[in-house]
C-alpha positions in Angstrom: -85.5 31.5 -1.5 -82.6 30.1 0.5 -79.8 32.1 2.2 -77.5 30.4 0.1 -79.5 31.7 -3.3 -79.7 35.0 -2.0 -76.2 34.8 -1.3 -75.4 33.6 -4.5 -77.3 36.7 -6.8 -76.0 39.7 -3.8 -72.3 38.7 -4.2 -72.9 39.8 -7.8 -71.3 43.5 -8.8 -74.5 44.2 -10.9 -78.0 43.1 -10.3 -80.0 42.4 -13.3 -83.8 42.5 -13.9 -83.7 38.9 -12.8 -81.9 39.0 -9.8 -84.0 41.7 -9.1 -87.3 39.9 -9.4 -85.2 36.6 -7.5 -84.6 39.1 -4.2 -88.1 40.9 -4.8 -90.5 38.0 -5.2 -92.2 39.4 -7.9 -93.0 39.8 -11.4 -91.7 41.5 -14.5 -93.4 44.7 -14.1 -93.4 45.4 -10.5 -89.4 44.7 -10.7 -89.5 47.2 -13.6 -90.6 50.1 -11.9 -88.4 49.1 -8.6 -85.3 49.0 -10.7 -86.5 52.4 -12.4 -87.1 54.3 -8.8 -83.9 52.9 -7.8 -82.0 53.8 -11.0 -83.7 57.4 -10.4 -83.0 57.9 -6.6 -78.9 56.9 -7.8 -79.0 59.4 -10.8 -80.6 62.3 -8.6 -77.7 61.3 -5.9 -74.8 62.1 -9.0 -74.5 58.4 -9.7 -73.5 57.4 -13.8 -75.8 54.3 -14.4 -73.8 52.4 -17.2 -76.3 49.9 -19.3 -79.6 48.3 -17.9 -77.5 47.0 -14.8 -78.0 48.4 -11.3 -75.1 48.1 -8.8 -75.6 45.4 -6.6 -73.9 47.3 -3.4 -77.0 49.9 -4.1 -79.7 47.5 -4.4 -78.5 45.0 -1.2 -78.7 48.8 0.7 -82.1 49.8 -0.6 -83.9 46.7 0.2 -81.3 46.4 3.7 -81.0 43.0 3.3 -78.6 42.0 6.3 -75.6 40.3 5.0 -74.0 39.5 8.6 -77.5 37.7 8.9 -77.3 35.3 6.0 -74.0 34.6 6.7 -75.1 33.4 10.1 -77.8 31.6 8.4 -75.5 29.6 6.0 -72.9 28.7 8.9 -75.5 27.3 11.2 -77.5 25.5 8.8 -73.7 23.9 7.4 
């Protein structure tokens, strides 16, 4: 995947099981039980999880993507 895709899915404000598996490179069921040990680290640390939806701000941290990165990416290769 491109900068510009993973751009495209992190400026999101919730990341789907889709997205997830996009930014993962992987299936259905490994993205499952990411999403679910990410849902439960955010609910031990007092979060309220609306809905099947994780907050994007929490994924981008847990997998530290770099944003300043990308950005450089996408302005050099522009």
């Amino acid at each position: 995947m491109s900068a510009e895709e993973t751009m495209k899915i992190i400026i999101k404000q919730w990341c789907n099981l889709a997205d997830l598996m996009k930014l993962l490179h992987c299936g259905r069921n490994k993205a499952l039980d990411i999403k679910r040990q990410i849902k439960d680290k955010l609910i031990s640390e007092g979060y309220y999880i609306p809905g099947n939806d994780l907050p994007m701000q929490a994924v981008v941290d847990i997998l530290k993507i770099d944003i300043d990165r990308l950005e450089r990416i996408i302005k050099l290769n522009k």
